[in-house]
N, C-alpha and C positions, 0 to 999 in steps of 0.2 A: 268480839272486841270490847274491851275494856272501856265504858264511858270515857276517861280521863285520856283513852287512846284517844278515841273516838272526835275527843273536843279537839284533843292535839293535833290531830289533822285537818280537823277544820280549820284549824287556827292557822298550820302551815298553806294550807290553801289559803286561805284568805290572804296572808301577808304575802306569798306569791302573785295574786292576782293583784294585789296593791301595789307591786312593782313595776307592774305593765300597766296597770289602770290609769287614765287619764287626770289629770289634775282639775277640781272646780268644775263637773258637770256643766253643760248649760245648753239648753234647748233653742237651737239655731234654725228651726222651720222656719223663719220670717223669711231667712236669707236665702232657702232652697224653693220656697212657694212661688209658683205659678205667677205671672205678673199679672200679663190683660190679655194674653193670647190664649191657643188653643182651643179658641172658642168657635169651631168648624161652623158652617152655614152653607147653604145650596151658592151661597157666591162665592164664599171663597172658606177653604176648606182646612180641615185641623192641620193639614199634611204641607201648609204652605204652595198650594197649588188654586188656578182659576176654580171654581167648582162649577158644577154641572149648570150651572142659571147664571153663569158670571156674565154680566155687560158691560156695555164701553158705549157711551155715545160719542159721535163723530160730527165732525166741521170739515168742509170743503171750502176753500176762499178761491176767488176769481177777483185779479186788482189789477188795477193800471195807476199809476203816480206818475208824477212831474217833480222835479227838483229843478227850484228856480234860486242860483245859485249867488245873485244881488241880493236876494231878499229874505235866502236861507228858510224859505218857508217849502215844504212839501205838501203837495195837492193831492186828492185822488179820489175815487170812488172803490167802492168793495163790494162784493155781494158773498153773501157766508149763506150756505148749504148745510144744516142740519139734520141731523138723522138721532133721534129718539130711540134707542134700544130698550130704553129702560121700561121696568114690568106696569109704568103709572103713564099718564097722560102728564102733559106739561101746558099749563097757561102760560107762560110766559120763559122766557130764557134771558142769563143775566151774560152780560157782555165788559171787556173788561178796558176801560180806557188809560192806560198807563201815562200816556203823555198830558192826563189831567194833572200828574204831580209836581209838574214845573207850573203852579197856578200860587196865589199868595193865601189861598183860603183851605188848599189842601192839607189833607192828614199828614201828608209828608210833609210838607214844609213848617206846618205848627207844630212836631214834634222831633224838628232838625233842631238840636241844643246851640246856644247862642256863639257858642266856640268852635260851629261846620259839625260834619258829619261826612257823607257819601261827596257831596255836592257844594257847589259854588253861591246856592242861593236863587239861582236866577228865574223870576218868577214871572218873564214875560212869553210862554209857551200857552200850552192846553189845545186840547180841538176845538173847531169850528168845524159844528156838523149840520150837515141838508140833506133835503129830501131823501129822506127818511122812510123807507117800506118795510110791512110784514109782511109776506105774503104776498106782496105787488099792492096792500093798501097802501096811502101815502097819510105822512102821520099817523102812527098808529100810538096808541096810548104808553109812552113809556117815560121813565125816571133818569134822571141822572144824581150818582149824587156819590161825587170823589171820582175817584179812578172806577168807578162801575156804571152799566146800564144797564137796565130792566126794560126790557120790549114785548109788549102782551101781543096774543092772536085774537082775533076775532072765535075761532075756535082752536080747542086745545090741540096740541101734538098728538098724534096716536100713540099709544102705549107700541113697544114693538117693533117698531120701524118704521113710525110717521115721520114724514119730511116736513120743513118748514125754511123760508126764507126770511133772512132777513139781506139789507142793502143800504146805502147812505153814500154822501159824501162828504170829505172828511179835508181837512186842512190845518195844522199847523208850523210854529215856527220850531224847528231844530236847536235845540239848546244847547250852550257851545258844552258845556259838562252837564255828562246825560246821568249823573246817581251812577257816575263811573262804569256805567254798562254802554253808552251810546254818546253820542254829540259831533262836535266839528272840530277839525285840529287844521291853523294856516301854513302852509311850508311855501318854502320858493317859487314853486310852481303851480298853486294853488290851494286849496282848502280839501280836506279830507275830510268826509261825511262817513261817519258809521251810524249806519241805521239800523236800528232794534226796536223793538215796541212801538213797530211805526205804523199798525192798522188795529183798529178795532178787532179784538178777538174773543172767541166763547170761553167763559170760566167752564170748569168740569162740572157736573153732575155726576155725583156717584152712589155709590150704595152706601155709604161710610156717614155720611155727614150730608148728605145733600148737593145744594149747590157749594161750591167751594168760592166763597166770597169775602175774604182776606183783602182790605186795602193792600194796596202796593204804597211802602211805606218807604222801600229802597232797599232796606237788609235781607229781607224776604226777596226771594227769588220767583220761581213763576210753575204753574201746575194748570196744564194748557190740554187740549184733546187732539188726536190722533189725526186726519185729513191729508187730501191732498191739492195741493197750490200750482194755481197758475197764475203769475202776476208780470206785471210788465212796468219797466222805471223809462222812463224816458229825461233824459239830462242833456247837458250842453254836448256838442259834437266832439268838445276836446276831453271828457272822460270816458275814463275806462271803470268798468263796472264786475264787481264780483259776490255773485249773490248763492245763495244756499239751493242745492240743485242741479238742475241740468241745464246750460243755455240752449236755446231752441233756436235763433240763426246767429250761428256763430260767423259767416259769411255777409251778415249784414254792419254786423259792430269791428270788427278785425280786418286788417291789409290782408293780401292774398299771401305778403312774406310771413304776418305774426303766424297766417294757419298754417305755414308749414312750416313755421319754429315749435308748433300746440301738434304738429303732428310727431315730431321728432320727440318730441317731450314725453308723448306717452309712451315710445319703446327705450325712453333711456332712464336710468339708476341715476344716473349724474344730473344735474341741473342745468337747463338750457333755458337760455335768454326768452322770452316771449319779447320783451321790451328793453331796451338794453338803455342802462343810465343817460348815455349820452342822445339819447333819442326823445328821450323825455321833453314835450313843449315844441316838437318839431313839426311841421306840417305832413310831412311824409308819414308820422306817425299814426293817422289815423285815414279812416276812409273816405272823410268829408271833412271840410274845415269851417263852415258856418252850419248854424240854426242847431239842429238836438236831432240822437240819435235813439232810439227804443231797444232797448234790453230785455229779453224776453226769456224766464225762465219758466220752467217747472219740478216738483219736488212732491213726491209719491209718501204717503203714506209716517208723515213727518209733525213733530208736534209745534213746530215756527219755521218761520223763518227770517234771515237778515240780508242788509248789504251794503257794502261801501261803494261809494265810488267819487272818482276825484279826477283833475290833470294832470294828476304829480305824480301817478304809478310808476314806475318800473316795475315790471312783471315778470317773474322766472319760473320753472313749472317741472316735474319731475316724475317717473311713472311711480305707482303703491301697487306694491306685488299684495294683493289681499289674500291670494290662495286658493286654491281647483282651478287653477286659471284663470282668475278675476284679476281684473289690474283696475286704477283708479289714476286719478292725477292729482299731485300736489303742487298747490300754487302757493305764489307770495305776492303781495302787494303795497310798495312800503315807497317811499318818497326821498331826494335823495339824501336826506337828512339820517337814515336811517342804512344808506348805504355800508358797506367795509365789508371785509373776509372775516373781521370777530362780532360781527352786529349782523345786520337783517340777508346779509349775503349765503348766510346757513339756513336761514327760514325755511327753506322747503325741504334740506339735508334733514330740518328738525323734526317739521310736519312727517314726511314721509316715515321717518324711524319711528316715531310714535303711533301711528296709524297702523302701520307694520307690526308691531307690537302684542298693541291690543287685537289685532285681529288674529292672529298666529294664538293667542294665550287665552283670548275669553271669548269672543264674538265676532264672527267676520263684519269688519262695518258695514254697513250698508247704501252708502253714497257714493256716486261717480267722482265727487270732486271734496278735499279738502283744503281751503281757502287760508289761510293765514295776512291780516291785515296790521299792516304799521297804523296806530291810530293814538288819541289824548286818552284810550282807555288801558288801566294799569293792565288788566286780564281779564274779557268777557267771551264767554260760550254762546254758539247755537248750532242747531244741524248742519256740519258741514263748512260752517265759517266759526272762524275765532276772529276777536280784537285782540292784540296785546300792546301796549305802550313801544311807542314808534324810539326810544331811548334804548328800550333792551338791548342788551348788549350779554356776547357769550351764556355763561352759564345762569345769567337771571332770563336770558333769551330762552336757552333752553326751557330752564323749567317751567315759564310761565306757558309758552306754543304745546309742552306734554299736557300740561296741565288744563289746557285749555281744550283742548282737542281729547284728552280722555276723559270729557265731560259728554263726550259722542256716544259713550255707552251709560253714564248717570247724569244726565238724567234724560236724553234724549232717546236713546232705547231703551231702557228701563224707567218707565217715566214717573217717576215718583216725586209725591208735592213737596216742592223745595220751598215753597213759603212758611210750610210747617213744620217739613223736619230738612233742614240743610242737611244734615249729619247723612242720610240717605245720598246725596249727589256729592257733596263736599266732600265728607268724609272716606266713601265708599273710592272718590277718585283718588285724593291723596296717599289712600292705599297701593292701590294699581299704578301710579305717577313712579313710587317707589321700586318698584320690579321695571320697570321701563328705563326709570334713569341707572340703577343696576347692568342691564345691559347696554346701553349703547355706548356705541364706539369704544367697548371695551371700557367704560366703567371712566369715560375722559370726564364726568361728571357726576359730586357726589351725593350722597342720597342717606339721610342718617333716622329715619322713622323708625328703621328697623332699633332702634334704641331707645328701648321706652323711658329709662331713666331720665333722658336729657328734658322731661318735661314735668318734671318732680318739683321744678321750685313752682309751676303753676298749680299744681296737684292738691301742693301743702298753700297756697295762697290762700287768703281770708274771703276772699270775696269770688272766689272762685265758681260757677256754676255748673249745674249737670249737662251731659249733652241731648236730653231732650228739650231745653231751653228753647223757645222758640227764636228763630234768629232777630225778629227784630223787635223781642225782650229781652233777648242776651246782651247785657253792657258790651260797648263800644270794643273795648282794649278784652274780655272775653270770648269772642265770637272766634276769633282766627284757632283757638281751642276747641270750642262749643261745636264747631260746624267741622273742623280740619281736622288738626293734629290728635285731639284725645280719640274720636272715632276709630282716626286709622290705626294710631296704636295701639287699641284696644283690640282690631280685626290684628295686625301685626303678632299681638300677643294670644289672641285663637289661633292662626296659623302655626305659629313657629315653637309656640308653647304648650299649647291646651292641646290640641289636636293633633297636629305636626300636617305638615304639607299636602300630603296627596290624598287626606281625609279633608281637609280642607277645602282643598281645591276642586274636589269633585261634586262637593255642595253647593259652592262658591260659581260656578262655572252653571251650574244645572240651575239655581236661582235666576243666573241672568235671561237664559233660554224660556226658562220657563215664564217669565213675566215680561221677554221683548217685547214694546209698544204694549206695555198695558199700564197699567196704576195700583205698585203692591204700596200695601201700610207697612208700620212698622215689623208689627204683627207676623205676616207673611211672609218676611224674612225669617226672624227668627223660628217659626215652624219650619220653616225649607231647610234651613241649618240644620236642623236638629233632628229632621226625618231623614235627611238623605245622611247625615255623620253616624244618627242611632244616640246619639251625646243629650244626655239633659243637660241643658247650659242656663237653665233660669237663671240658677244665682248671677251669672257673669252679665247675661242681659238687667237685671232687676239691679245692681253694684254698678257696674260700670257705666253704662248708658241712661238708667234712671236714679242712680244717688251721686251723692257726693263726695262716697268715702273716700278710702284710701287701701293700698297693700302694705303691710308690715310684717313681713313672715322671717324670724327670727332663729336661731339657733342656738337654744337658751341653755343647753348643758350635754357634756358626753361623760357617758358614766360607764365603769369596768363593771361586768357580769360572767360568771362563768361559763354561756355560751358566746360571750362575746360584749358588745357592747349596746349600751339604749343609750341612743339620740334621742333628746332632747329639743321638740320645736314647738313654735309661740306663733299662734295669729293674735298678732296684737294691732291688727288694721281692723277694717270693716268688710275689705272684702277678701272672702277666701278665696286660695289656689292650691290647684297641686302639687305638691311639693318635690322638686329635684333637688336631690343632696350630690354633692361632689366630692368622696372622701376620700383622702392621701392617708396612706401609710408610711409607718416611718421607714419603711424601704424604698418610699419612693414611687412604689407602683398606685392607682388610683382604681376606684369602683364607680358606679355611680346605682343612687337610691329614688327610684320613685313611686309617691306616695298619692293617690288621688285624694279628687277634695273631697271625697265622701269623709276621710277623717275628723273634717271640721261639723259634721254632722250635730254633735253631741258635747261639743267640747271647744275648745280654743286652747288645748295644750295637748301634742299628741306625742308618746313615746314609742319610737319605735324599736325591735328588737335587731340589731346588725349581727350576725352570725357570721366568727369570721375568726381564724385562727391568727392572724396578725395585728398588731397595735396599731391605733388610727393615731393619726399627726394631729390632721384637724376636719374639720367639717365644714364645705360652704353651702349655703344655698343659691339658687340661679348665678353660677359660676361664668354663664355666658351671658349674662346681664340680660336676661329677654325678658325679664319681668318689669314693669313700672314702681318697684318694689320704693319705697320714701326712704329709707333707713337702711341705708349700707355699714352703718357701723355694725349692725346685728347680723350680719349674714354669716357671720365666719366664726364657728366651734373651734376651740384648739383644746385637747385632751390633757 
């Protein structure tokens, strides 16, 4: 061959491969590199699993309280059962006093901005605590200071499985607005107490970080250890009580008519009266009508517990088919202010479809009894009971009872530290909330997350934050983003986009199983993701979760070629995706193109070749709106 051939073809090659070649090289390894995970250890492991040396230490509580119902103060003593797994010994153990935060000197309140926050202000609470044991010493050398306590032993925990006691007694007053998680609400026929954070509890000890000793500030939520509770409330004769658990003499607090209204209840789908409105305030109502009655619960293997109880109940109750033949029962508890056929009269209709749900689609629950409470709190979670605001009504009724109750599986089965990462419990619910309110009753109520768009004007906002933010450093008017919506839309768009469903779901599903009743990071998630789909998803964990960027994936030119056509597309955001094209012909008939994100590898302008004997009309990208994409002007090629 002739040099001048010779060049001639290299020339033709070249300018060939310049017509497919990329425009503006550019080295995008920041965006595909590894974040903080896969960093495997004897505890926990590259594969998103426990590893072989993984531990959990444990709290048992034993309680008895009084609710003295003039003075709105609750009494009581505790004794807390320790158990030490961990590979070190422990001098001391930090304990976590929550209802220190209604005090006028706490973190919470000197960092409530002068225009409110969670709460009302009210800064006459805190404990009053006595005799005080470690170990059966009395007084024993410990700290208080905020919402924490520090109580040292005489000698250390055993590394292992050394036991240790601690005990006290404990008293404070009930704040009428609890940081919207707990307090008092007055109605007709008396005062509605939801009780939350109403005993001294162990903060965790883990491998991760140590003690986990986060003030409780209000936005921060709570990251508690595993145990199981026996506790008993003793109240005025004329309340009725509903607490997290199993009641242990249900013959002693109930008429002989309520237990065979509670026994009908649990073989029926339909909703039956335990307490019927007009009975409410009646002497027949209950079993005794002076002095106080003892409530006596217990709860296996749970990371809290709660409970309300008042004179003002009406009470209705319904069986939860959980599945192999498990049933459960669904109660309500609401005042008659909260009565009607489109307000608290569905409560249990709710509870129970949502319970039903989630057990059927992720994890069989694990509780005999799901509680649902009319109360002054907007929507608060714990094992087995929910508060939601005593106003709801229909469809904000519904979704706050799903939403509050599919918090039974984040964080209460899969217990992950919701003071550090909401987006883990938040998030992860709002997800699941979605596919629940999807199904029921045929879709009578609607559910729009699966639309990632609709949350583009917070996306492109100035002041907007990542969702590893912690929640209570994330701005006020940020958080319901930070913690909720950006999380689930971002899983929304791994499901239905990135991965597609049943790759999804099988990660998604096996996560939960895998980590019931433990304490995964963030970490550990995205390893399980990623082991069980086969999917490297850094970039999407490293973009979505830990930046701030944006998607802008554009449709910047279609161009005729004699095999056809090269599209033309732009990531002109920050974070990549894979790219589905939607192409019409001008006959009318349609194709569809997709393009993984390995393309953005190298480049931010990728051409691809469409082989195709017919004429394209035009070109869209995410034609089914499932991307979060900012810039819909750009999605649509027209030839």
């Amino acid at each position: 061959m002739k040099i001048t051939s010779f060049l001639s073809c290299i020339f033709s090659v070249l300018m060939l491969f310049s017509t497919y070649a990329q425009d503006k090289p550019v080295n995008n390894q920041h965006i595909f590199d590894d974040l903080m995970y896969r960093q495997g250890s004897i505890y926990r492991t590259a594969s998103g699993k426990p590893g072989t040396a993984y531990w959990q230490n444990r709290a048992d509580y034993t309680m008895e309280v009084s609710l003295d119902e003039n003075t709105h103060v609750l009494t009581g003593n505790i004794k807390i059962t320790y158990t030490n797994n961990s590979p070190e010994q422990l001098d001391f153990i930090w304990l976590y006093l929550e209802q220190n935060v209604f005090t006028e000197t706490s973190r919470g309140t000197l960092t409530t901005p002068l225009n409110g926050n969670r709460w009302d202000g009210n800064v006459d609470g805190g404990y009053t605590l006595t005799n005080i044991k470690a170990n059966g010493k009395e007084n024993p050398t410990h700290y208080i200071n905020d919402t924490r306590m520090q109580v040292y032993f005489e000698k250390p925990i055993a590394a292992k499985g050394g036991k240790a006691s601690v005990s006290m007694n404990f008293s404070y007053k009930i704040p009428e607005e609890g940081m919207d998680r707990m307090g008092r609400l007055s109605t007709s026929e008396g005062t509605i107490y939801a009780l939350a954070q109403w005993y001294p509890r162990v903060a965790v000890f883990d491998d991760v970080v140590g003690w986990n000793t986060e003030p409780y500030l209000g936005a921060g939520e709570f990251y508690t250890e595993y145990g199981d509770y026996d506790y008993k409330i003793t109240v005025p004769a004329s309340h009725i009580v509903g607490g997290s658990g199993i009641l242990k003499n249900p013959t002693a607090v109930y008429t002989q008519k309520q237990l065979n209204r509670l026994e009908k209840a649990k073989e029926s789908d339909k909703t039956v009266y335990i307490i019927k409105p007009n009975e409410v305030g009646k002497k027949s109502n209950r079993p005794k009508n002076t002095g106080t009655i003892t409530w006596h619960y217990q709860m296996k293997n749970t990371r809290d517990v709660a409970f309300a109880s008042s004179a003002s109940f009406i009470l209705d109750a319904a069986k939860i088919d959980l599945g192999n033949g498990e049933t459960g029962l669904a109660q309500s508890l609401y005042p008659a202010e909260s009565d009607g056929d489109h307000a608290w009269t569905r409560s249990t209709e709710y509870t129970k479809a949502s319970v039903e749900f989630y057990s059927k689609n992720y994890f069989t629950y694990p509780y005999k009894n799901a509680i649902n409470v009319a109360a002054n709190v907007g929507g608060m979670e714990y094992p087995g009971v929910s508060f939601c605001s005593y106003k709801s009504k229909g469809q904000s009724l519904w979704s706050v009872t799903d939403h509050e109750f599919g918090h039974n599986w984040f964080p209460m089965i899969v217990g992950s530290n919701e003071r550090r990462y909401a987006w883990m419990d938040e998030g992860f619910n709002t997800f699941i909330n979605h596919y629940s309110s999807k199904a029921f009753n045929k879709g009578e109520y609607s559910s729009y997350i699966d639309q990632p768009r609709q949350i583009t004007n917070y996306l492109t906002y100035s002041k907007s934050e990542p969702i590893n933010t912690y929640p209570d450093i994330a701005q006020t008017r940020n958080l319901a983003y930070v913690a909720y919506y950006k999380p689930a839309v971002g899983l929304i768009m791994l499901r239905e986009y990135i991965l597609e469903p049943e790759r999804f779901d099988r990660a998604f599903k096996s996560y939960i199983k895998t980590w019931a009743y433990k304490h995964p990071q963030p970490s550990d998630f995205f390893n399980h993701i990623e082991n069980v789909t086969g999917e490297n998803l850094n970039w999407f964990w490293r973009t979505w979760f830990y930046g701030n960027g944006n998607i802008d994936i554009a449709v910047n030119k279609i161009s005729k070629v004699e095999q056809g056509f090269i599209i033309e597309v732009d990531n002109r955001g920050e974070i990549p995706m894979p790219v589905k094209l939607e192409i019409t012909y001008t006959d009318g008939t349609k194709a569809e193109v997709k393009l993984p994100v390995e393309i953005w590898h190298r480049t931010n302008r990728w051409r691809h070749l469409h082989k195709t004997n017919k004429t394209i009309d035009k070109v869209v990208f995410d034609a089914k709106k499932q991307v979060a994409d900012i810039n819909a002007a750009n999605d649509i090629g027209v030839f």
